[in-house]
PDB file of N, CA, C and O in Angstrom, chain B, residues numbered from 101:
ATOM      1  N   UNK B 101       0.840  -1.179   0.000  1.00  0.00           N
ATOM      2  CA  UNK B 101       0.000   0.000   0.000  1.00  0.00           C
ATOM      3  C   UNK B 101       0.886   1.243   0.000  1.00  0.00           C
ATOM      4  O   UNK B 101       1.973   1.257   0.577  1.00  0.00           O
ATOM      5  N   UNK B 102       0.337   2.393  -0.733  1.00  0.00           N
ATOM      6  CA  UNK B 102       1.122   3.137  -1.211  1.00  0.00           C
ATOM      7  C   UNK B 102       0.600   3.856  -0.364  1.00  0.00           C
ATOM      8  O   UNK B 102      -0.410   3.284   0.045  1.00  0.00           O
ATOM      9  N   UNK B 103       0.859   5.541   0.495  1.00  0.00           N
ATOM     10  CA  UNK B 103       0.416   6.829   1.218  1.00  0.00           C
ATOM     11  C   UNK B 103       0.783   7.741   0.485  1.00  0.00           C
ATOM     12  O   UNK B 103       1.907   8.202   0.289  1.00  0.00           O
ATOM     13  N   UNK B 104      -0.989   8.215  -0.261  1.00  0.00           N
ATOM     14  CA  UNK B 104      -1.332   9.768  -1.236  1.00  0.00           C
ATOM     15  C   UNK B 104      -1.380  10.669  -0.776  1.00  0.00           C
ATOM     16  O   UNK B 104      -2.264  10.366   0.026  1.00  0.00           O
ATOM     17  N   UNK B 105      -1.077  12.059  -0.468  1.00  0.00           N
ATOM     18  CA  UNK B 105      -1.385  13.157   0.122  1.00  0.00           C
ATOM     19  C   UNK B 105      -2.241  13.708  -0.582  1.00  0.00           C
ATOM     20  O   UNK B 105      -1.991  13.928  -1.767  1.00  0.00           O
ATOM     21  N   UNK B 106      -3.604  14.105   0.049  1.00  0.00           N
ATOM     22  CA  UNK B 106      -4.506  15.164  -0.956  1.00  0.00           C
ATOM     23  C   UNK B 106      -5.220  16.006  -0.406  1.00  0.00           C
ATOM     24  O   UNK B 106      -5.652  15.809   0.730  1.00  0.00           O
ATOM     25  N   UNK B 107      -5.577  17.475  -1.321  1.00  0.00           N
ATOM     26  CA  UNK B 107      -5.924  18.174  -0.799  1.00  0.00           C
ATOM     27  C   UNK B 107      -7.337  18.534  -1.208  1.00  0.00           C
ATOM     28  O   UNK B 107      -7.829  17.835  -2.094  1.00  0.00           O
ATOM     29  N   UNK B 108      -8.246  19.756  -0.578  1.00  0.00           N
ATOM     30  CA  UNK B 108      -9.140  19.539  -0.797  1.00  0.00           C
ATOM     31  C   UNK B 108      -9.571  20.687  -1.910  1.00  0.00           C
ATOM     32  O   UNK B 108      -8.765  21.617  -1.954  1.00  0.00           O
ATOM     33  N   UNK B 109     -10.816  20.804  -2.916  1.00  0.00           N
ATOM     34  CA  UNK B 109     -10.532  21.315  -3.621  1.00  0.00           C
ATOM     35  C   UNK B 109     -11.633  22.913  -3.073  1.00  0.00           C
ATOM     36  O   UNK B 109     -12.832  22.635  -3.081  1.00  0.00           O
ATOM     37  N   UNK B 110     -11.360  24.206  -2.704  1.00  0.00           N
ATOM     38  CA  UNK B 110     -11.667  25.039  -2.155  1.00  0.00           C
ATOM     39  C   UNK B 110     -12.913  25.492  -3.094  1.00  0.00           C
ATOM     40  O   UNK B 110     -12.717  25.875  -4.248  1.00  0.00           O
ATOM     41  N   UNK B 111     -14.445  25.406  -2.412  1.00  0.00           N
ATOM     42  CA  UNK B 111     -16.055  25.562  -3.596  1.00  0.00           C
ATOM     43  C   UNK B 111     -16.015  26.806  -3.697  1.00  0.00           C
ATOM     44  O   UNK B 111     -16.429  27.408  -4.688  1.00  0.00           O
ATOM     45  N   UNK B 112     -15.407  27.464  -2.472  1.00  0.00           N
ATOM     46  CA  UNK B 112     -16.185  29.360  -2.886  1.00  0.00           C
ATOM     47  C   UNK B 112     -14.727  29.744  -2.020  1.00  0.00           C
ATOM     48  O   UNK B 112     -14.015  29.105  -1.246  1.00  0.00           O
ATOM     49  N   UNK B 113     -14.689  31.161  -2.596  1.00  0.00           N
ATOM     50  CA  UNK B 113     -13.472  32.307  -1.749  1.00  0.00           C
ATOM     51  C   UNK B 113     -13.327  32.331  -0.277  1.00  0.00           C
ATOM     52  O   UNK B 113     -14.294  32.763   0.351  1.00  0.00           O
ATOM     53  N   UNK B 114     -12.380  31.975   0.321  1.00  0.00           N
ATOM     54  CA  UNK B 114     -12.236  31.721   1.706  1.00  0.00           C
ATOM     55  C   UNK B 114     -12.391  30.160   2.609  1.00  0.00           C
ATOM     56  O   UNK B 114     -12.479  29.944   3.817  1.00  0.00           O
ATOM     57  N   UNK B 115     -12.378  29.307   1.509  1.00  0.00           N
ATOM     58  CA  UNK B 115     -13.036  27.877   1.983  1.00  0.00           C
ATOM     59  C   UNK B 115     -11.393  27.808   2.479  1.00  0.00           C
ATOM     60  O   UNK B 115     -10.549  28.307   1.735  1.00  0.00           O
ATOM     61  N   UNK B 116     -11.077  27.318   3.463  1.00  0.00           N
ATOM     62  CA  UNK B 116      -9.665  26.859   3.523  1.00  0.00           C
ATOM     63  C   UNK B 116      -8.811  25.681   2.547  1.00  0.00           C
ATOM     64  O   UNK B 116      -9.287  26.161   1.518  1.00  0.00           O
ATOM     65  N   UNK B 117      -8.282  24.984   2.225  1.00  0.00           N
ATOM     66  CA  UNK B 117      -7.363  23.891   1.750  1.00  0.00           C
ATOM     67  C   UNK B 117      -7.124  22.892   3.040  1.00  0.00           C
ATOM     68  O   UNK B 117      -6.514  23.322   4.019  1.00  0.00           O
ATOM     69  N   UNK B 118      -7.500  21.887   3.014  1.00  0.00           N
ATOM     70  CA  UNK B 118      -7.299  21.167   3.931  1.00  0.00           C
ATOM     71  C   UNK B 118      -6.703  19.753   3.254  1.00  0.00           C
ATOM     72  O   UNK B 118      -7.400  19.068   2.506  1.00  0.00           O
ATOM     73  N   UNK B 119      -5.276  19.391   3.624  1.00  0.00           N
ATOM     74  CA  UNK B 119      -4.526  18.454   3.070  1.00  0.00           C
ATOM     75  C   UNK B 119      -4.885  16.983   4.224  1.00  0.00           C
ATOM     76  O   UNK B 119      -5.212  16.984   5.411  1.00  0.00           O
ATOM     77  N   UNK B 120      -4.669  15.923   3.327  1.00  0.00           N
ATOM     78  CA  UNK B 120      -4.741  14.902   4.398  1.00  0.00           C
ATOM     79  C   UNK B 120      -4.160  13.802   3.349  1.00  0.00           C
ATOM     80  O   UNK B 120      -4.473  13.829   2.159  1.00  0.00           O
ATOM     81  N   UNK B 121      -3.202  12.743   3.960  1.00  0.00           N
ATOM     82  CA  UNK B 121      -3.007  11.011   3.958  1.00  0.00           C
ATOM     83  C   UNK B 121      -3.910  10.151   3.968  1.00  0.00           C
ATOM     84  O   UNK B 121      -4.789  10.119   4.829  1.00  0.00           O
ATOM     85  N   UNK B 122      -3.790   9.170   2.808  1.00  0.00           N
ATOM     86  CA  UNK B 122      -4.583   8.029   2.753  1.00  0.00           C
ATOM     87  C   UNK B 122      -3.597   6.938   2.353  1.00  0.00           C
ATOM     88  O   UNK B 122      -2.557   7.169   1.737  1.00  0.00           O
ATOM     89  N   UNK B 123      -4.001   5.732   2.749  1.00  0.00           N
ATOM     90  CA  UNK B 123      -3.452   4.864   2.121  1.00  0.00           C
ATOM     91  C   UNK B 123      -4.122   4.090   1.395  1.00  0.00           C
ATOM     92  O   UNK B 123      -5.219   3.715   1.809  1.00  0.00           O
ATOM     93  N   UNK B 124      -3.559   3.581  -0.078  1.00  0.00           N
ATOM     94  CA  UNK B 124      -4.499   3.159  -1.404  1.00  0.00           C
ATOM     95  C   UNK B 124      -3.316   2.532  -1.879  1.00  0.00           C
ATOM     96  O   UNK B 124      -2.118   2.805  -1.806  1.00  0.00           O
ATOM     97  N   UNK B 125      -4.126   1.421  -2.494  1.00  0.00           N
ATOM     98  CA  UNK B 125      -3.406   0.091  -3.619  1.00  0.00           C
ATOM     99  C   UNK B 125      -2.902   1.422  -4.443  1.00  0.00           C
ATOM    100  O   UNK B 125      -3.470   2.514  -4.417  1.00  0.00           O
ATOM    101  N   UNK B 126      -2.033   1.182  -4.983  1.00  0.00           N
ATOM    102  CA  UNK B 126      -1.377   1.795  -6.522  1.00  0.00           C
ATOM    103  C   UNK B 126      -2.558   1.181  -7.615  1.00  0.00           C
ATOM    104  O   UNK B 126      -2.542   1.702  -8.730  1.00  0.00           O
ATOM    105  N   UNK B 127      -3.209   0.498  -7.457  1.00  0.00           N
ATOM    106  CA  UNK B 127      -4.048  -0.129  -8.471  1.00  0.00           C
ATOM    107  C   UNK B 127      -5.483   0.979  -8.206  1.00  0.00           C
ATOM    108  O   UNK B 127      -6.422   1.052  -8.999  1.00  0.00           O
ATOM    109  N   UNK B 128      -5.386   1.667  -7.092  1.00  0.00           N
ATOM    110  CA  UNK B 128      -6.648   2.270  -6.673  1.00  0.00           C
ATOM    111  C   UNK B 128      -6.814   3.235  -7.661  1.00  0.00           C
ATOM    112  O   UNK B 128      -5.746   3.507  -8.208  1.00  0.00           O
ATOM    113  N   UNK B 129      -8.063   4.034  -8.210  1.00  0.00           N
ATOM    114  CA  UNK B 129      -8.127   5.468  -8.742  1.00  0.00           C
ATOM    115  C   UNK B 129      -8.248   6.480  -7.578  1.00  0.00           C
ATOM    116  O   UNK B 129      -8.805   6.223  -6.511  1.00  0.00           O
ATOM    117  N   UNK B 130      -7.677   7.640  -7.891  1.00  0.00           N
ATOM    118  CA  UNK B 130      -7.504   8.559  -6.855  1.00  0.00           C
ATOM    119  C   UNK B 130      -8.372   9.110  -6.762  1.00  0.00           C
ATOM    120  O   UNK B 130      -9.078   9.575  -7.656  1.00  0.00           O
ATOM    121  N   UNK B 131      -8.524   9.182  -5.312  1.00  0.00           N
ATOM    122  CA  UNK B 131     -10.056   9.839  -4.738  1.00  0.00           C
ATOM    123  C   UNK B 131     -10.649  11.214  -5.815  1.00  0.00           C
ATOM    124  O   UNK B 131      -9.927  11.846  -6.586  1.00  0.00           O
ATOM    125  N   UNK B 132     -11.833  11.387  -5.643  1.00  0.00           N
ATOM    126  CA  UNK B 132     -12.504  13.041  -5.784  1.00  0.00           C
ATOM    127  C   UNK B 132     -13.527  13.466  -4.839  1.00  0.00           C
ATOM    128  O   UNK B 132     -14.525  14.180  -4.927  1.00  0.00           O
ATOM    129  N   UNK B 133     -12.961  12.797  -3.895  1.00  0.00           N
ATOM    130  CA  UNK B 133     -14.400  13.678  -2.987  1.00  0.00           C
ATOM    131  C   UNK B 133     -13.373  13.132  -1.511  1.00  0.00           C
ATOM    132  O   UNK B 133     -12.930  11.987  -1.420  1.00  0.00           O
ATOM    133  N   UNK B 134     -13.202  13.955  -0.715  1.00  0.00           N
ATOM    134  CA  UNK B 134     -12.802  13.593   0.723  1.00  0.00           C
ATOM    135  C   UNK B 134     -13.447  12.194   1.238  1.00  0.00           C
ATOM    136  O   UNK B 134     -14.573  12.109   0.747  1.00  0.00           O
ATOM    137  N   UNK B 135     -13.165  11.129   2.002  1.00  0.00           N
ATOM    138  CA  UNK B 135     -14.175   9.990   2.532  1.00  0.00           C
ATOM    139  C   UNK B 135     -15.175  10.140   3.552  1.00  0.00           C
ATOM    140  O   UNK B 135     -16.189   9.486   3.794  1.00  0.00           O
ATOM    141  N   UNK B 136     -14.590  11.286   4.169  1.00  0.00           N
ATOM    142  CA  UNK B 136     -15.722  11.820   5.490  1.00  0.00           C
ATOM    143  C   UNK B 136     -16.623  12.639   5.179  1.00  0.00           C
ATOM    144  O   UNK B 136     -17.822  12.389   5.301  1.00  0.00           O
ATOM    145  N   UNK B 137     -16.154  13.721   4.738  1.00  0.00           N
ATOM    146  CA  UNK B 137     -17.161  14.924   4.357  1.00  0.00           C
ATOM    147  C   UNK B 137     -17.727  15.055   3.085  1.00  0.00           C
ATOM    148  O   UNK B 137     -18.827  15.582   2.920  1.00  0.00           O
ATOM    149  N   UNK B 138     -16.792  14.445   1.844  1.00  0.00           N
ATOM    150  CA  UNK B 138     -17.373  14.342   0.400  1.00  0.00           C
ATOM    151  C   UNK B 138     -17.172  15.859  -0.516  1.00  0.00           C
ATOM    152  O   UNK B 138     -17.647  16.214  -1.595  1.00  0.00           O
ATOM    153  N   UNK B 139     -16.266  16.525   0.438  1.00  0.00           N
ATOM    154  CA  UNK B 139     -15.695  18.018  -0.065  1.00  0.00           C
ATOM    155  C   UNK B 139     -14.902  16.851  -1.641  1.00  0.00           C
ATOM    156  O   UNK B 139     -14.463  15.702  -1.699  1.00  0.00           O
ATOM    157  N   UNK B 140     -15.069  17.853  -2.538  1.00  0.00           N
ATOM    158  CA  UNK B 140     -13.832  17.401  -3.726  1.00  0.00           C
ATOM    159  C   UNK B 140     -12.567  17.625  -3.564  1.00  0.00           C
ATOM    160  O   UNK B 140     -12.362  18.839  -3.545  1.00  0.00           O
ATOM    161  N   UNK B 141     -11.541  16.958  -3.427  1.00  0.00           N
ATOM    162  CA  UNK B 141     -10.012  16.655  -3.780  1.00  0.00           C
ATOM    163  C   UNK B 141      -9.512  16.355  -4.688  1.00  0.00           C
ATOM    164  O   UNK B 141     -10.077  15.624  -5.502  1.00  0.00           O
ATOM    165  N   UNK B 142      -8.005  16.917  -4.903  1.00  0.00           N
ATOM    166  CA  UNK B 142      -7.374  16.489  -5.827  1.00  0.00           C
ATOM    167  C   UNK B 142      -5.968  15.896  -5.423  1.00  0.00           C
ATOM    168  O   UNK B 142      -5.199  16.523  -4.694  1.00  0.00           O
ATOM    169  N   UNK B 143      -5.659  14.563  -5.977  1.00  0.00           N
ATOM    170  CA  UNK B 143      -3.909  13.628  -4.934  1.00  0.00           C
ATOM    171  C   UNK B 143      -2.717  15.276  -5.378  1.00  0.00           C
ATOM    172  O   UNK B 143      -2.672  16.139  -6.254  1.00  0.00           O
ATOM    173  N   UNK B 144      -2.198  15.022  -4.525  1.00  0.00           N
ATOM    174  CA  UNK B 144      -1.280  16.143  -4.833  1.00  0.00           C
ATOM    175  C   UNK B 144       0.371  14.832  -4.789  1.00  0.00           C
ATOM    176  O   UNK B 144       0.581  13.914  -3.997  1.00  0.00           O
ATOM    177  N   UNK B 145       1.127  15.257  -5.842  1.00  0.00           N
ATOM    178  CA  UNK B 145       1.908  14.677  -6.569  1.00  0.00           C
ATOM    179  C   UNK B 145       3.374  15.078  -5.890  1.00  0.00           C
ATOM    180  O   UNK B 145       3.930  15.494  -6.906  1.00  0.00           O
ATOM    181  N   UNK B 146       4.388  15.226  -4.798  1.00  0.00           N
ATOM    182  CA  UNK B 146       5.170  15.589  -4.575  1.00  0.00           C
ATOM    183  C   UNK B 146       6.494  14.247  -4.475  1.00  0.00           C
ATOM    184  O   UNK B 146       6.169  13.066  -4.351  1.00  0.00           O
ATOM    185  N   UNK B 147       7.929  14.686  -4.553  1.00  0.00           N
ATOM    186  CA  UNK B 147       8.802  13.898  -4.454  1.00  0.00           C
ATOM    187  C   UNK B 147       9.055  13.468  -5.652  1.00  0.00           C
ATOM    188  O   UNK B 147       8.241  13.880  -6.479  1.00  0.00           O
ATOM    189  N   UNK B 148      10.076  12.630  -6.163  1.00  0.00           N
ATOM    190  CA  UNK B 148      10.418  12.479  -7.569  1.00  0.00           C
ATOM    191  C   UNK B 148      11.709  12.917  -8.167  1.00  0.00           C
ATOM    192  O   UNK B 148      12.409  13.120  -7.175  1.00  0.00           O
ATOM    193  N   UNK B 149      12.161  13.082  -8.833  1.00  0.00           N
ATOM    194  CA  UNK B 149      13.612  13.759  -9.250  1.00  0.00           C
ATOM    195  C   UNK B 149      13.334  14.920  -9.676  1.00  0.00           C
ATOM    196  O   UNK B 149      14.142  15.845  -9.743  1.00  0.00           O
ATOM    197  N   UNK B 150      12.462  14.951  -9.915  1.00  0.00           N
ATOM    198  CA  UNK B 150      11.690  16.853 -10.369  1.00  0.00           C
ATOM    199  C   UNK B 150      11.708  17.466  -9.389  1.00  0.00           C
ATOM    200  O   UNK B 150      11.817  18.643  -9.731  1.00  0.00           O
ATOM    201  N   UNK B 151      11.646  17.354  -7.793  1.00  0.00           N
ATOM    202  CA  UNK B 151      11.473  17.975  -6.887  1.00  0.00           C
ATOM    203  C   UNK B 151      12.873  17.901  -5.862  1.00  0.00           C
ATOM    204  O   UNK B 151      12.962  18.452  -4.766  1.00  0.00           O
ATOM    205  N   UNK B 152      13.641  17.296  -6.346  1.00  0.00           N
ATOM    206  CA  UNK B 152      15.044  16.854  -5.348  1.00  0.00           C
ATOM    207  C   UNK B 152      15.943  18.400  -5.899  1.00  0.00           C
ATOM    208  O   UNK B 152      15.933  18.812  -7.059  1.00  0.00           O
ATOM    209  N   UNK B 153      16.624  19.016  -4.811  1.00  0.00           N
ATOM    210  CA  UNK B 153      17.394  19.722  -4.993  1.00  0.00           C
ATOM    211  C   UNK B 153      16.467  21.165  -6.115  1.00  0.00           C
ATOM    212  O   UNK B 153      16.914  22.017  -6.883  1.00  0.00           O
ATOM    213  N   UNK B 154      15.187  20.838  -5.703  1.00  0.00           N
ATOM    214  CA  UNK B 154      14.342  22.314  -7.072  1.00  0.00           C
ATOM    215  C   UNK B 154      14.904  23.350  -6.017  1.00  0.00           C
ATOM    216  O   UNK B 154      15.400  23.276  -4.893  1.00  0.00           O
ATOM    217  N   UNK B 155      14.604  24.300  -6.867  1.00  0.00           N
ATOM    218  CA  UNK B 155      15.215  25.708  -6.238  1.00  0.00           C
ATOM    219  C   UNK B 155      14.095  26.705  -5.275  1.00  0.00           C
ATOM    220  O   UNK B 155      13.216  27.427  -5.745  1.00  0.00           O
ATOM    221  N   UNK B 156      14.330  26.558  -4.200  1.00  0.00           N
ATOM    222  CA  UNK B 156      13.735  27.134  -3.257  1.00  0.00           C
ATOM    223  C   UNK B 156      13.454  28.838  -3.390  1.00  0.00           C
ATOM    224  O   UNK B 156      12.430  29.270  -2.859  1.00  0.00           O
ATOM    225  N   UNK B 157      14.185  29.597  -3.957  1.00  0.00           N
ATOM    226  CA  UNK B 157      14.382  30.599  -3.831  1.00  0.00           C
ATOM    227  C   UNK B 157      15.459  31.480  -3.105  1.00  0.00           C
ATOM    228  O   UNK B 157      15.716  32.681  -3.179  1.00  0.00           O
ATOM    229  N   UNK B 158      16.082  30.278  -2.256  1.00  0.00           N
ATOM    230  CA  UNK B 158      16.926  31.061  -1.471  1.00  0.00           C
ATOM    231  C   UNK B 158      18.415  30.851  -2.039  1.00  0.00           C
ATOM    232  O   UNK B 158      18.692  29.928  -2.805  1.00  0.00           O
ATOM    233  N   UNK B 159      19.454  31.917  -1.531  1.00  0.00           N
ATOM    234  CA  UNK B 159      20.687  32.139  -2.194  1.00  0.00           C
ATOM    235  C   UNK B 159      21.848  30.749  -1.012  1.00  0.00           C
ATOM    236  O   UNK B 159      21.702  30.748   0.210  1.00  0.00           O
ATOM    237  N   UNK B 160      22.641  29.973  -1.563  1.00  0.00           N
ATOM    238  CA  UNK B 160      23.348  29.689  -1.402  1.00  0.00           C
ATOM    239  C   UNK B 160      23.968  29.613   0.142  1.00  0.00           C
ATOM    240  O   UNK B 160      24.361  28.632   0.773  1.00  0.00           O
ATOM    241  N   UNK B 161      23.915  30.849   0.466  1.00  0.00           N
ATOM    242  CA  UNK B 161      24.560  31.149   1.546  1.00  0.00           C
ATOM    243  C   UNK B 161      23.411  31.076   2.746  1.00  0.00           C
ATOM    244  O   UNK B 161      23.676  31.396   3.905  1.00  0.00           O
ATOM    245  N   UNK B 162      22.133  30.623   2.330  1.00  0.00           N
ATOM    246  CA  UNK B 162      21.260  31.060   3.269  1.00  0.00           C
ATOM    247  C   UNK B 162      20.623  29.536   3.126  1.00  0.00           C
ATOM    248  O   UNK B 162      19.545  29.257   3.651  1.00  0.00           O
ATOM    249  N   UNK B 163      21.321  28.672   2.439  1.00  0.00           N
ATOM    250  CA  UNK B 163      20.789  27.235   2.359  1.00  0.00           C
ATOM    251  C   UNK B 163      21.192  26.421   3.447  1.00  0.00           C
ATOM    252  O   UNK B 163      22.156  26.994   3.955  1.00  0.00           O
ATOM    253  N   UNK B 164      20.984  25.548   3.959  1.00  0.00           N
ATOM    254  CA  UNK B 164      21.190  24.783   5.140  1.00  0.00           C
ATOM    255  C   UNK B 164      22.533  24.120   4.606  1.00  0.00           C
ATOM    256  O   UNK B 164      22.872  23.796   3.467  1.00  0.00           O
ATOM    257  N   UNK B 165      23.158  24.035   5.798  1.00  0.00           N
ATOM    258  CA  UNK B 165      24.657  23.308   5.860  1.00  0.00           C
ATOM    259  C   UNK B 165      24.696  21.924   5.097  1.00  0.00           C
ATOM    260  O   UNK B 165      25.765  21.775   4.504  1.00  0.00           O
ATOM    261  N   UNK B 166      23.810  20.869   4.957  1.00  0.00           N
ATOM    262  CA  UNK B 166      23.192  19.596   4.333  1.00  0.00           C
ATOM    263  C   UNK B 166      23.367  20.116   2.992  1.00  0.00           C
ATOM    264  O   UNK B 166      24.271  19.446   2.494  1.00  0.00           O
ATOM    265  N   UNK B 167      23.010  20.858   2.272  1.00  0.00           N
ATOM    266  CA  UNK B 167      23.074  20.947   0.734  1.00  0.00           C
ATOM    267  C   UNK B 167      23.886  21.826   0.136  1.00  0.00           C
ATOM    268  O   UNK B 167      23.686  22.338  -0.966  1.00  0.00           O
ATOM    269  N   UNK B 168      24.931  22.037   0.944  1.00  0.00           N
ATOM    270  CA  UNK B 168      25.896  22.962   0.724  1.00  0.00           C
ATOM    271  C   UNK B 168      27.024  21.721   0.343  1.00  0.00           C
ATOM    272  O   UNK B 168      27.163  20.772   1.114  1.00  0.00           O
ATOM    273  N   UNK B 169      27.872  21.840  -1.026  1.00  0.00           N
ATOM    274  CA  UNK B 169      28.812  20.821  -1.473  1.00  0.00           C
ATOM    275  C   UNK B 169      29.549  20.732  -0.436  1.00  0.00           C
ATOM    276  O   UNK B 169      29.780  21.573   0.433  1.00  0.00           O
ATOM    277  N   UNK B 170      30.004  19.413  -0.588  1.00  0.00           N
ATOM    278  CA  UNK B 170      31.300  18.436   0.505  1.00  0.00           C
ATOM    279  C   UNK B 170      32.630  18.839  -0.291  1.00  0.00           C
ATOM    280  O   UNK B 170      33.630  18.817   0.427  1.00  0.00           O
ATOM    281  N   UNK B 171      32.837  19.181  -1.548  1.00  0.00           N
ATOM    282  CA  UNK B 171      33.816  18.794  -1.964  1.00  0.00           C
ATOM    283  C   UNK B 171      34.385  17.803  -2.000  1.00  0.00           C
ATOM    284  O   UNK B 171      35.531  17.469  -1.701  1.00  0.00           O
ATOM    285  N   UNK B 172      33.454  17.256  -2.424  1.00  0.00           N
ATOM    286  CA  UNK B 172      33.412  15.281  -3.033  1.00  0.00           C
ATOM    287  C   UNK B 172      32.894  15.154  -4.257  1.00  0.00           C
ATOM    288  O   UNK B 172      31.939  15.912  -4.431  1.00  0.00           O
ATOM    289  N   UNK B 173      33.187  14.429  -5.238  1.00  0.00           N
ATOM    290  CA  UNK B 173      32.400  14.443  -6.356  1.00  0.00           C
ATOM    291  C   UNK B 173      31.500  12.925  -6.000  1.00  0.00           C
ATOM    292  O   UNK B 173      31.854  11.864  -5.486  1.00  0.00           O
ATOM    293  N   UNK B 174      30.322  13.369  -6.491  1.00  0.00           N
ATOM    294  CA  UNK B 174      29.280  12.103  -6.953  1.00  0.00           C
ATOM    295  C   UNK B 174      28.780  11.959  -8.353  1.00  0.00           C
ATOM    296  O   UNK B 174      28.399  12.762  -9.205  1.00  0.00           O
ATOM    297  N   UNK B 175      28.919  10.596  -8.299  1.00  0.00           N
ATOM    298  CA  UNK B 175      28.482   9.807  -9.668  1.00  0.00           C
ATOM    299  C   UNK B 175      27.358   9.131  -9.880  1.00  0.00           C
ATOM    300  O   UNK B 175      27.588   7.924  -9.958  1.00  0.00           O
ATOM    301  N   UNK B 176      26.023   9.462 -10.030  1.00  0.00           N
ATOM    302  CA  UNK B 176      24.883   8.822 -10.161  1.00  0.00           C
ATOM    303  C   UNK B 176      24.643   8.761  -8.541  1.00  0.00           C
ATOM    304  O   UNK B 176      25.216   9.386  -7.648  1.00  0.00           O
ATOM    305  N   UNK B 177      23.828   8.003  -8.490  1.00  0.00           N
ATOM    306  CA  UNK B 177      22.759   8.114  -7.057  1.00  0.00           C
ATOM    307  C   UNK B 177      21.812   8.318  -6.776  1.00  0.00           C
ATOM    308  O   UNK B 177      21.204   8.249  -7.844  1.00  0.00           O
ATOM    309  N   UNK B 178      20.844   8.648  -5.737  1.00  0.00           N
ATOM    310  CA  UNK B 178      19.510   8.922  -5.647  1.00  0.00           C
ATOM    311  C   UNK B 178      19.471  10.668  -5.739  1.00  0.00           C
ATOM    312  O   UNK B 178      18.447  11.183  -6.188  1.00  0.00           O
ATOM    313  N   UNK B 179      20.686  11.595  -5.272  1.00  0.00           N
ATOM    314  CA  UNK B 179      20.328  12.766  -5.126  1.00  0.00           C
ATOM    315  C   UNK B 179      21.862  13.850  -4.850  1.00  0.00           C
ATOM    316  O   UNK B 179      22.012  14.822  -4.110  1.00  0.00           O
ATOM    317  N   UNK B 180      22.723  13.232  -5.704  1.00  0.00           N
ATOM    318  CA  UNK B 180      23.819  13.827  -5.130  1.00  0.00           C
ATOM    319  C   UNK B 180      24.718  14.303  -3.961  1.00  0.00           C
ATOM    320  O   UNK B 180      25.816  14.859  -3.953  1.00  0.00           O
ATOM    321  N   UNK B 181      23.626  13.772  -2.676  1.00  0.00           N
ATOM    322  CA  UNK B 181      24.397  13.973  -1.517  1.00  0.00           C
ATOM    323  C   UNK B 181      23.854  14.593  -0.666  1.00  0.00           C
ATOM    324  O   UNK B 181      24.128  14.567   0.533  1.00  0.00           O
ATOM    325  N   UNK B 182      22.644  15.504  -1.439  1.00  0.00           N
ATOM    326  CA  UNK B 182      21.872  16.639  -0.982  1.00  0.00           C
ATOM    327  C   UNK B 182      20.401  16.785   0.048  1.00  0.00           C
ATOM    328  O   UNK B 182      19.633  17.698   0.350  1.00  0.00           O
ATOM    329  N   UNK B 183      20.551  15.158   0.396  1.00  0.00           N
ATOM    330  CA  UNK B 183      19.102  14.674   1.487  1.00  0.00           C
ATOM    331  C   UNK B 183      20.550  14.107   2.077  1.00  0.00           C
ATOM    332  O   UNK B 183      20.304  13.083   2.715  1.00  0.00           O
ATOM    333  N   UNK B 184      21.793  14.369   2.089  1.00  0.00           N
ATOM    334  CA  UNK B 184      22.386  13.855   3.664  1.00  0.00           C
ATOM    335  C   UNK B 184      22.505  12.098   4.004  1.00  0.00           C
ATOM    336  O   UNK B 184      22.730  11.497   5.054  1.00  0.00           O
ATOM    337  N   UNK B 185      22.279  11.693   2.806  1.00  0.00           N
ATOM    338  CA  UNK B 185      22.432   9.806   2.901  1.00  0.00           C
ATOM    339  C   UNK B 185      23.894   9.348   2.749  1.00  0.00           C
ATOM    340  O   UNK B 185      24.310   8.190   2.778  1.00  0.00           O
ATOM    341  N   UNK B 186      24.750  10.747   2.543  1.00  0.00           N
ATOM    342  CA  UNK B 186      26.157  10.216   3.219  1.00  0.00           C
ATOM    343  C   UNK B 186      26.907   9.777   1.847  1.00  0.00           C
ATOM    344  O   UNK B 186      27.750   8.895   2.010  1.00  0.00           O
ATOM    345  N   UNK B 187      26.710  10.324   0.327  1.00  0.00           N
ATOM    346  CA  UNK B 187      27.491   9.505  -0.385  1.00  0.00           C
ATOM    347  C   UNK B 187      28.275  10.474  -0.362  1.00  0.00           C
ATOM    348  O   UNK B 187      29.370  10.396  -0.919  1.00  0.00           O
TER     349      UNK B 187
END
């Protein structure tokens, strides 16, 4: 079983966004309606190589010590070094 994050989809101006976890077969179709309340949702899609190391906005110097180069080179991997798994 796979864990989807989804959020909810806001009917009128001021409705809040309310995110929540489910767990669903990968074989499942992804919800459209919350299971409790029946508000509409949409799975929200995060993590991936599209999202490893994306650019935050912030400068270099203001990035956390973890994604700041070792002065090591890496060769393939899950992420260059930059989630701290030590290659």
């Amino acid at each position: 079983m796979a864990t989807y994050v989804y959020e909810t989809i806001p009917q009128k101006p001021g409705d809040a966004v309310v995110q929540f976890e489910i767990q669903q077969s990968m074989r499942d179709n992804a919800l459209t309606q919350h299971p409790e309340t029946g508000v509409p949702v949409r799975r929200i899609i995060s993590g991936g190589y599209g999202l490893i190391g994306a650019n935050t906005g912030r400068s270099s110097e203001s990035a956390p010590a973890a994604a700041k180069p070792t002065g090591h080179t890496h060769s393939g991997g899950c992420c260059g070094g930059a989630c701290g798994c030590g290659h």
